[in-house]
C-alpha positions, 0 to 999 in steps of 0.5 A, spaced: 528 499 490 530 505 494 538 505 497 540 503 503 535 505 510 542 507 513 545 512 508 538 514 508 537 515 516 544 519 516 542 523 510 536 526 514 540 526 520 543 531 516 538 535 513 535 535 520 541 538 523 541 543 518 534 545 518 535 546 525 542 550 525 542 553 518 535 554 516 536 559 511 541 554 508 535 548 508 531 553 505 535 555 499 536 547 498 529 545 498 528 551 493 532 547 489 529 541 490 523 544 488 525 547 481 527 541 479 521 539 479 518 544 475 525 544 471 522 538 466 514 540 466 516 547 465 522 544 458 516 540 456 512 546 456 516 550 453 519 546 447 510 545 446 510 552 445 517 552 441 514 546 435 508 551 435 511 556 434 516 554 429 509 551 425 506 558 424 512 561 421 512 555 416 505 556 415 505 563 409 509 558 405 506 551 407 500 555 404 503 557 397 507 550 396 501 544 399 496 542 396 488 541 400 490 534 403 497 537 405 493 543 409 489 538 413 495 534 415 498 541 416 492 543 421 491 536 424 498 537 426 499 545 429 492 541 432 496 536 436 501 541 438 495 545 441 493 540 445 499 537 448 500 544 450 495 545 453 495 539 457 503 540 460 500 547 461 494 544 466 498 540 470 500 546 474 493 548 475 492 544 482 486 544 486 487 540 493 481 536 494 475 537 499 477 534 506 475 528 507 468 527 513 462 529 515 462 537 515 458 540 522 453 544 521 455 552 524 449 551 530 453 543 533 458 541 537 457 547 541 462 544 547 468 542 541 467 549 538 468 553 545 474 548 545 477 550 538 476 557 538 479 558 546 486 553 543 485 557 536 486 564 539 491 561 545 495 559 538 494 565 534 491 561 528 487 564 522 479 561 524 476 555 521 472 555 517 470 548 517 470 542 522 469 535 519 468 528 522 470 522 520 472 515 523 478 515 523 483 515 530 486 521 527 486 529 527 488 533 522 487 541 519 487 543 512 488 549 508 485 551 500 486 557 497 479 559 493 484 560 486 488 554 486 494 558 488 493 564 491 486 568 494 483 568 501 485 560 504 479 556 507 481 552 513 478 545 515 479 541 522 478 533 522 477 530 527 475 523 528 470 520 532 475 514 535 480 519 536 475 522 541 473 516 544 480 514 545 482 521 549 479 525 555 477 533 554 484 534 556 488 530 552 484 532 545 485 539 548 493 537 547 490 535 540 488 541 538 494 545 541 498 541 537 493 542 530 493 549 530 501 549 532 501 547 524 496 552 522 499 558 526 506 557 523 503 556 515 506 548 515 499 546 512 502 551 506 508 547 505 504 540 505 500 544 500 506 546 496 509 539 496 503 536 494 502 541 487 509 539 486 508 531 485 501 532 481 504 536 476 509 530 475 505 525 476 499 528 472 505 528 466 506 521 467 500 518 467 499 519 459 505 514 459 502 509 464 501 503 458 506 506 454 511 503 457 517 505 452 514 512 451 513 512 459 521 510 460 524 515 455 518 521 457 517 521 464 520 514 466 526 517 468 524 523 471 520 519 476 524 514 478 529 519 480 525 524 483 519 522 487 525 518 492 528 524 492 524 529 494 520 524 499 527 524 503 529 531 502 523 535 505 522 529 510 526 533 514 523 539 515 516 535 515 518 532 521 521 538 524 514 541 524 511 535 528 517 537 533 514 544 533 506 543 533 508 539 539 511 544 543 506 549 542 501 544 548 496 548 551 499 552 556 493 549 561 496 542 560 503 543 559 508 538 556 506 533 561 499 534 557 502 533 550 505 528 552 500 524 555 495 525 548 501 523 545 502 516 549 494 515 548 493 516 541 500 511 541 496 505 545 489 507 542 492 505 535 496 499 538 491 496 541 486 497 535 491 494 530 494 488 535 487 486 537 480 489 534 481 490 527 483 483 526 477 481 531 473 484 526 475 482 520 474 475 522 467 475 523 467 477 515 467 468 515 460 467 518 457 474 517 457 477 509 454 484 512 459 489 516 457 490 523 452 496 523 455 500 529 462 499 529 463 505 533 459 502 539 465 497 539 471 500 539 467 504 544 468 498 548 475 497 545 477 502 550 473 502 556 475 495 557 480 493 561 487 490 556 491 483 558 497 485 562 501 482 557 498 486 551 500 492 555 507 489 555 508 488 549 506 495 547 511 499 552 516 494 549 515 495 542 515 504 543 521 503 547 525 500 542 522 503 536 526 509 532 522 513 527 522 510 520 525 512 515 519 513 511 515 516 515 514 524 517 511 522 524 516 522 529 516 515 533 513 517 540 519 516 543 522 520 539 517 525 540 518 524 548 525 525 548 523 531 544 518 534 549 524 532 555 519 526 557 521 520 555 523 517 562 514 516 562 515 509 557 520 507 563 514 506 568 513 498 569 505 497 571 500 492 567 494 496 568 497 502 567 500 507 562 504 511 566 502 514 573 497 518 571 495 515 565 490 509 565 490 504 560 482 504 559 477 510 559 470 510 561 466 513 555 462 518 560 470 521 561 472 521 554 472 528 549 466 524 544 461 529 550 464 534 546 460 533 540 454 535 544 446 534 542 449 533 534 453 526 537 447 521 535 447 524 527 454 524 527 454 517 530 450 514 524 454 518 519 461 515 521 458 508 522 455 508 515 461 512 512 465 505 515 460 500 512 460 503 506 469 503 506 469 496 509 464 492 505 469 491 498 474 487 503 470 484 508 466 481 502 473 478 499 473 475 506 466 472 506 467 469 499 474 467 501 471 463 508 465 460 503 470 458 497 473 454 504 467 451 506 464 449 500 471 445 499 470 441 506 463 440 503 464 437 497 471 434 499 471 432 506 477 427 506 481 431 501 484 429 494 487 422 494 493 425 490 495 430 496 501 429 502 497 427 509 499 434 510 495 437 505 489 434 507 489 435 514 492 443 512 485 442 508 481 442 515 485 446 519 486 452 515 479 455 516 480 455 523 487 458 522 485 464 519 479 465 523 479 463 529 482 467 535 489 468 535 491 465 541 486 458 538 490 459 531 497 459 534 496 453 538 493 449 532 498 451 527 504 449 533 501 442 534 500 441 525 507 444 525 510 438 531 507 434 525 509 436 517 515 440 520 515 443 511 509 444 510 510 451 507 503 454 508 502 453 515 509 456 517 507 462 513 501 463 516 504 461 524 510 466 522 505 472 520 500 470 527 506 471 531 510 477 527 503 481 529 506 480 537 513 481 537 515 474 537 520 476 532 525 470 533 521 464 532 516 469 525 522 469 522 524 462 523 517 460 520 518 464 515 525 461 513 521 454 513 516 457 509 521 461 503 525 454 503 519 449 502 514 454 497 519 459 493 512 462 492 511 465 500 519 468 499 516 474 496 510 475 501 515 473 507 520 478 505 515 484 504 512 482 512 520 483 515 522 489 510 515 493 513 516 490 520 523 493 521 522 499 517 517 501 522 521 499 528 526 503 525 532 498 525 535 499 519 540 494 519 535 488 519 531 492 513 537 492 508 539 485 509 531 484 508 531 489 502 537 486 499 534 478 499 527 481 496 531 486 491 535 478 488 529 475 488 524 480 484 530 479 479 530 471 480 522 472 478 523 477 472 530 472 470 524 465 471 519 469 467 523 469 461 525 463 462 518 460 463 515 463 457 520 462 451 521 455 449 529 454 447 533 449 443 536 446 451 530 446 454 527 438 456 521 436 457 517 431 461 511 429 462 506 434 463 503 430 471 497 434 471 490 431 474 485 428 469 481 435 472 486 440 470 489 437 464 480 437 461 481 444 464 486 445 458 483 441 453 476 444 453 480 452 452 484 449 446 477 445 443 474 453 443 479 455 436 477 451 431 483 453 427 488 449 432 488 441 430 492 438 435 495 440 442 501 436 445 502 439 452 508 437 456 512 439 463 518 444 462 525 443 467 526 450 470 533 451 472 530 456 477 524 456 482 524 449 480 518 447 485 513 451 480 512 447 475 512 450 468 509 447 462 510 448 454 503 448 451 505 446 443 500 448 437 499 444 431 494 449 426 490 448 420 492 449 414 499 451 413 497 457 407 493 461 414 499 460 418 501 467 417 506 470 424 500 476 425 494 470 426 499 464 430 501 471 434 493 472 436 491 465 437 498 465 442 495 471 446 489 468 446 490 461 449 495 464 454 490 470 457 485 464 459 490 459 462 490 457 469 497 454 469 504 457 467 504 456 460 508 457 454 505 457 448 509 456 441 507 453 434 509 446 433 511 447 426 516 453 428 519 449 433 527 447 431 527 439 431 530 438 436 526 441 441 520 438 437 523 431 438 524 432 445 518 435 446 513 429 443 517 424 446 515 426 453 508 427 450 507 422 445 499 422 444 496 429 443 492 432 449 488 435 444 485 432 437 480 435 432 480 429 429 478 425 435 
């Protein structure tokens, strides 16, 4: 995993203060920087070449001295090299993609583009060439050259339907300013730039992604030292251009003006992601279909008047967050304090943002008018565009809440073998992951006063609560949750070590980094130990219900070659609470047995098996382990001659 978020911190504190004080200085790093990303593609490219070389100049004599066959193989091979050369070499040809969005057509949006154009000239910006649509709360601008790297540049403006409904012609205004700040002073180029340089690399990588070993001795290495490495060193010029956009506001607006679309765009994405997204997504459990009109809905979204605490929780959450080490978007506190207008997030109020900023807009005061007559059509493209996105996962959902339901239906008092716990968390846990919040806190608080271990309810307690900063007691849920059921310490960790890094308190994320950085080596530790089977190991008795161990017997019945199966449970030294299991074969026909044919009926069993299992040949085992092994399953669990 990455080093420590705090030397990295301190090391883009110091590549920020050296763009900003000696820029000639940062420039020639980043030269740097990216010469050693075309150093390796450039010495694959060249030793290519040299192999191709070397094989012509061999040729004369190769065609005196070889036979027909040796000459095929001789061309096959200078074949080869071609290919491979001609591969490295396409890496460098990088064409950007087209923008994603629904591109306007040159007679709409006559209102938007009067504003683009009057911003644009005001910025002294090249002309756009494009404008698209999407749905998403976000504006962007983009840059492709005709000939990959060079010839005229076509400009696009993105510009997303929920950013204009979140903001007042004013505000986008800001927007724009800001937009064409990048494209005024060329930052789209570096963007454009950066990105060639991560295809090349990654373009040569991906022939190894199923080579593992090829992987690791031809570009493994490569990309494991430099994609972090070039991430953290043109992060802190990338950042310093979001500063820049942001001082070149409208001069109509101001600062003021910039920062007030600033703190907008902050509580439109705040309020989206803390309460209408996860409203929407559980309506998946009743309904399989995406609602039709979800730009309607975010329309009302931000016409309505928020919870006083909501806005609270907000305020709280900007003013104590930092920029993240991993993000190239300054905070918005950060970027306040750059424009000399932090003290705006210090105004108290629970229906307001600041003074002249209210927490809710009317849609008849907002910037969609700009889109003019075209707004019906770009209203229907956006909200299919969103459908078609959503369907996979709200379609996951609806199958998860059915699978729930139909094991209600069929079971509606639980197993008899589960805890009381379990049986009630049975019933409960539909109305957990799919009621409102505010429902399923206070049911999961009254399950929890009862089954104080039960690890599900404290993991899904602990994430409700960690989505309203109510940090302490997410964390307590979450400790409960790792400490009963080592299968959710992953899940938990992963949630804290995102939640800190996004408020930017890198202390907490270090610890959080170093526990999760222990536990994915415990896990690669415990899948060896699960899958080997040693002379130390001991066995019990397999305790799987009558259910799942038919499960078993039904896949070792399909191979006719197996003739009997003893399955039994492994001690595990660690994670203990998952049971493990050794699943031993006895074959037909000892004069068959050969290492090639066991290793593929091995594989085969273990790709269909539902429970952690090792798969071994009983005959292979030492006698200890085979003695240990059927005491604790005396009957097979399988025998062809039953």
């Amino acid at each position: 995993m990455a080093s420590s978020d705090e030397n990295r911190r301190a090391r883009l504190a110091f590549l920020e203060s050296e763009a900003r004080t000696r820029p000639r200085r940062h420039a020639l790093r980043l030269f740097a920087i990216v010469a050693l990303g075309y150093l390796y593609p450039l010495f694959l490219l060249a030793a290519s070449f040299g192999l191709i070389l070397l094989v012509m100049a061999i040729a004369p004599l190769a065609w005196q001295s070889m036979s027909g066959e040796g000459m095929i193989v001789f061309g096959l091979a200078l074949f080869a090299l071609l290919l491979v050369a001609a591969a490295v070499l396409q890496t460098f040809w990088v064409r950007l993609p087209v923008p994603d969005g629904h591109p306007l057509r040159p007679d709409e949006a006559g209102p938007l583009r009067a504003m683009i154009e009057e911003e644009r000239m005001a910025a002294g910006a090249p002309r756009v060439h494009h404008i698209h649509i999407n749905a998403e709360l976000n504006a962007a601008v983009a840059q492709r050259h005709r000939f990959q790297f060079w010839g005229p540049r076509t400009n696009y403006l993105i510009v997303g339907v929920p950013l204009l409904l979140a903001l007042t012609p004013g505000q986008f205004r800001a927007v724009l300013a800001h937009e064409f700040g990048h494209l005024g002073r060329r930052h789209t180029s570096f963007g454009a730039w950066i990105y060639r340089i991560q295809h090349t690399w990654q373009s040569l990588a991906a022939p190894f992604a199923r080579a593992r070993r090829m992987r690791a001795l031809g570009m493994g290495w490569f990309v494991k030292m430099y994609a972090p490495y070039l991430h953290t060193g043109t992060l802190a010029l990338r950042r310093l251009h979001e500063y820049d956009a942001d001082q070149r506001g409208p001069k109509s607006e101001g600062k003021e003006g910039t920062a007030r679309a600033l703190i907008a765009i902050s509580w439109a994405g705040y309020r989206m992601g803390a309460s209408f997204w996860p409203a929407v997504v559980r309506e998946s459990a009743a309904d399989p279909i995406p609602p039709a009109d979800i730009l309607g809905r975010i329309t009302q979204l931000f016409a309505s008047a928020p919870r006083p605490e909501e806005v609270r929780c907000w305020r709280a959450r900007e003013r104590a967050a930092r920029t993240p080490v991993t993000s190239e978007h300054p905070c918005l506190a950060d970027r306040l304090e750059a424009l000399g207008c932090r003290q705006v997030l210090d105004y108290e109020s629970d229906d307001r943002l600041t003074d002249s900023l209210s927490a809710s807009l009317a849609a008849e005061d907002s910037a969609i008018g700009l889109l003019g007559d075209c707004r019906p059509r770009i209203w229907a493209l956006a909200n299919a565009t969103w459908k078609a996105t959503a369907i996979g996962r709200w379609r996951h959902e609806n199958a998860v809440a059915r699978g729930i339901m139909e094991r209600l239906a069929i079971v509606p008092d639980g197993d008899p073998a589960q805890s009381s716990a379990d049986r009630e968390w049975e019933q409960i846990q539909y109305k957990a992951r799919y009621a409102h919040p505010d429902e399923a806190v206070a049911i999961l608080k009254d399950f929890r006063t009862r089954f104080c271990d039960h690890a599900s309810s404290s993991f899904t307690l602990g994430r409700l609560l960690l989505d309203r900063d109510d940090e302490a007691v997410a964390v307590d849920e979450f400790e409960t949750a790792m400490r009963h059921d080592s299968g959710y310490i992953a899940p938990s960790l992963y949630l804290l070590l995102e939640y800190y890094r996004e408020s930017g308190r890198d202390q907490e994320a270090d610890a959080i980094r170093v526990r999760l950085e222990a536990h994915e080596r415990e896990l690669a530790l415990a899948r060896k130990e699960r899958l080997l089977v040693k002379r130390r190991d001991r066995f019990v008795p397999h305790g799987l219900s009558a259910e799942e161990a038919e499960k078993v017997r039904s896949i070792v019945h399909r191979y006719p070659q197996v003739r009997a199966a003893y399955l039994a449970r492994k001690q595990v030294r660690l994670f203990s609470d998952k049971p493990s299991y050794v699943l031993a074969i006895r074959r037909r026909g000892r004069l068959m047995e050969d290492r090639k044919s066991s290793k593929r009926l091995t594989d085969c069993l273990h790709s269909q098996m539902e429970i952690p299992c090792a798969i071994a040949m009983l005959n292979k085992l030492p006698r200890g382990v085979r003695k240990r092994l059927i005491e604790a399953c005396p009957a097979p669990l399988f025998d062809s001659a039953e």
